[in-house]
N, C-alpha and C positions, 0 to 999 in steps of 0.2 A: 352939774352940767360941765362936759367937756369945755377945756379952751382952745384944742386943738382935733381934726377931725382928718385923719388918714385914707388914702383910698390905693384900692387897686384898680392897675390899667388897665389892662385886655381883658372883655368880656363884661366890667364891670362900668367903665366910663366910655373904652376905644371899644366899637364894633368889629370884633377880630373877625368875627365868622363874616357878615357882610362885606367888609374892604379884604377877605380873602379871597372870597368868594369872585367877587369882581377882579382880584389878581388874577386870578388864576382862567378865569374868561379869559380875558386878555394872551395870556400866556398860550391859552390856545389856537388863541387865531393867528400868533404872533411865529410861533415853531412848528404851525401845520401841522399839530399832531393827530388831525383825523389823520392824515392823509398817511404819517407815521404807522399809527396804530389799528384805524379801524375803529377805533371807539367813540361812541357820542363823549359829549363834553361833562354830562352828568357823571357817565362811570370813570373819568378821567377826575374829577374833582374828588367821588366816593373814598374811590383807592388812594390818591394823595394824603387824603384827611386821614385815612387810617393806618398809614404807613408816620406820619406827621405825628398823629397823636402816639402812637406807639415808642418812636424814637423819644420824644419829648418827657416820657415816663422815664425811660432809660436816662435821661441827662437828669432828671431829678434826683435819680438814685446813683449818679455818677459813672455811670455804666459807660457812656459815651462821650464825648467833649463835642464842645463847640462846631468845630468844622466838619466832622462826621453828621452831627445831625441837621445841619445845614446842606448838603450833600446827599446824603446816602436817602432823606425822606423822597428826593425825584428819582435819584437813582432805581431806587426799589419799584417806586410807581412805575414807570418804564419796564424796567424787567419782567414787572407781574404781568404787566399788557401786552410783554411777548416782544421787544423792539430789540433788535438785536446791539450788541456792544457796540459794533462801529456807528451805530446811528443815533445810540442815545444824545439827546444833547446836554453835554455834560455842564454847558456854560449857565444854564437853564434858572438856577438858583441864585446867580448872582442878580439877572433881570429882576427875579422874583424880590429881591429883598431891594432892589434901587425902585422898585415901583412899591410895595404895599404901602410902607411906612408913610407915604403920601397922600394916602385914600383919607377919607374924612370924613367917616360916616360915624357916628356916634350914638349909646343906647339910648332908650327915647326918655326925655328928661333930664340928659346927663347935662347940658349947658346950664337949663333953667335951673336945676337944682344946686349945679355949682355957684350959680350968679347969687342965688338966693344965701347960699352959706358962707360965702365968700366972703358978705357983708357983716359979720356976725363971729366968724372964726379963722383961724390960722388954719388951709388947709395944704395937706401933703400929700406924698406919694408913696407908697414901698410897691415895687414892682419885680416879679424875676422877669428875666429876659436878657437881651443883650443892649447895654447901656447904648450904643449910637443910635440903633434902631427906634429903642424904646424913645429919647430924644428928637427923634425926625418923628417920628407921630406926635408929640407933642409940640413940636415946632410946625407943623402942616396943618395940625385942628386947628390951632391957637389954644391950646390947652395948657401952654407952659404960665401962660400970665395968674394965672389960679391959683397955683403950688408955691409957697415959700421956702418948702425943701424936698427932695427927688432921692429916695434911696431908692439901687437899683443892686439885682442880685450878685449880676456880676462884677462889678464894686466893690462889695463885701464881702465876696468871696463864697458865699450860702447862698442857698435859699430859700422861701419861706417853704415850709413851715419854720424851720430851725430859727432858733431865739435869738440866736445870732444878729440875725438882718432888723427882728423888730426892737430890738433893744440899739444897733445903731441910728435905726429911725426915729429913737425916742431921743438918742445923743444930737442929731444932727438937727431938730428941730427944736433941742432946748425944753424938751417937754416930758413930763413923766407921766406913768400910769392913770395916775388919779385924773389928770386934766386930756387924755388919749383915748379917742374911741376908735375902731376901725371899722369900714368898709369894703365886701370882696364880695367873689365869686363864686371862688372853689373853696367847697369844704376840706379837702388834703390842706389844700395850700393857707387859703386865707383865713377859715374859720377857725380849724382847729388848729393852726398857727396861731393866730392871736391868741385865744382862748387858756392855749395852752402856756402864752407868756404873760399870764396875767389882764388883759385887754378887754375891754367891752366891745363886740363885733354886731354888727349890723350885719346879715345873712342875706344876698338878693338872691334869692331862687323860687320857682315856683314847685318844687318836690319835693320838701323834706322831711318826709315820711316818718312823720311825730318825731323827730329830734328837738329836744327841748334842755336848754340850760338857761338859767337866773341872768349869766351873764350875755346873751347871745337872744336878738330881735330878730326874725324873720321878716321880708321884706320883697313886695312882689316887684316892685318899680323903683326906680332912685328919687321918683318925686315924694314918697311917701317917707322919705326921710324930714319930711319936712313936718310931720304928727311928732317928731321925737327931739327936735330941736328951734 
């Protein structure tokens, strides 16, 4: 049995997609962008996400930095919906990032099962993202009281998958392999990251279309980590 038990943040504990979702409401009614655009607030969220998830790929693969993909994901949405240069609002991203990190919506189980493991193990964090950010969601849940140690991508310089980030999360929590288990989201990022640095990963998904490893539990909900520990 583990003595120490790793997780990832967004999508896996923090409700990225809901406390975005409601950013970005907000964000419409805040810059008028019917009134901008013409478009309902559905196809306004559609094309963000996918201009979002897109950029996001690119910074994984280093294609991008920081402040482009912070920028250029509204930029794009904007242009795609036709808004001309002088009317985009360009300040648009900073709002975004002073409000999400605040929302505090969480996957369902993700308190109860923390509380529950909390008592029992040393739990962590390895997270990509941008460390302030990643920090003010944690400071807004109250999700920081949980974690006894906080690796985050941009920190280290990597991120996950690269062995890099899981091996200074094994440094910074005084933990090795044998007593480390992990917990995530994304098969790129989380799964076959750990996996591939030696890790026993806990899998939350509900698709994974017979992927099968000795070292690697599938997992529909964060409560049902509670059959394996």
């Amino acid at each position: 049995m583990p003595k120490n038990i790793f997780f990832d943040l967004d999508h896996t504990i923090w409700d990225f997609n809901a406390n975005a979702d409601e950013t970005l409401r907000e964000l419409y009614d805040v810059y008028k962008i019917k009134e901008l655009t013409g478009r309902n607030i559905d196809d306004f969220i559609a094309i963000y996400i996918r201009h979002n998830h897109n950029l996001w790929s690119l910074y994984r693969q280093n294609k991008v930095d920081k402040e482009v993909l912070r920028t250029k994901r509204f930029e794009d949405t904007f242009r795609e919906m036709g808004v001309p240069e002088d009317k985009i609002p360009f300040n648009i991203w900073e709002t975004y990032l002073e409000i999400c990190p605040t929302k505090t919506k969480l996957l369902p189980g993700a308190r109860e099962t923390l509380d529950y493991l909390s008592g029992k193990y040393d739990i962590h964090m390895i997270t990509n993202g941008f460390a302030e950010t990643q920090r003010r969601k944690l400071k807004h849940s109250d999700l920081g009281k949980y974690f006894k140690t906080l690796t985050i991508s941009e920190e280290v310089g990597v991120q996950k998958p690269h062995p890099l980030i899981f091996k200074t999360a094994l440094l910074n929590a005084g933990s090795s392999l044998k007593t480390s288990h992990y917990v995530g989201d994304n098969f790129e990022a989380d799964i076959k990251g750990a996996l591939g640095s030696g890790w026993k990963a806990y899998w939350i998904c509900d698709d994974w279309n017979d992927f099968v490893h000795e070292d690697c539990r599938i997992i529909l909900d964060l409560r049902d980590l509670k059959k394996y520990f």
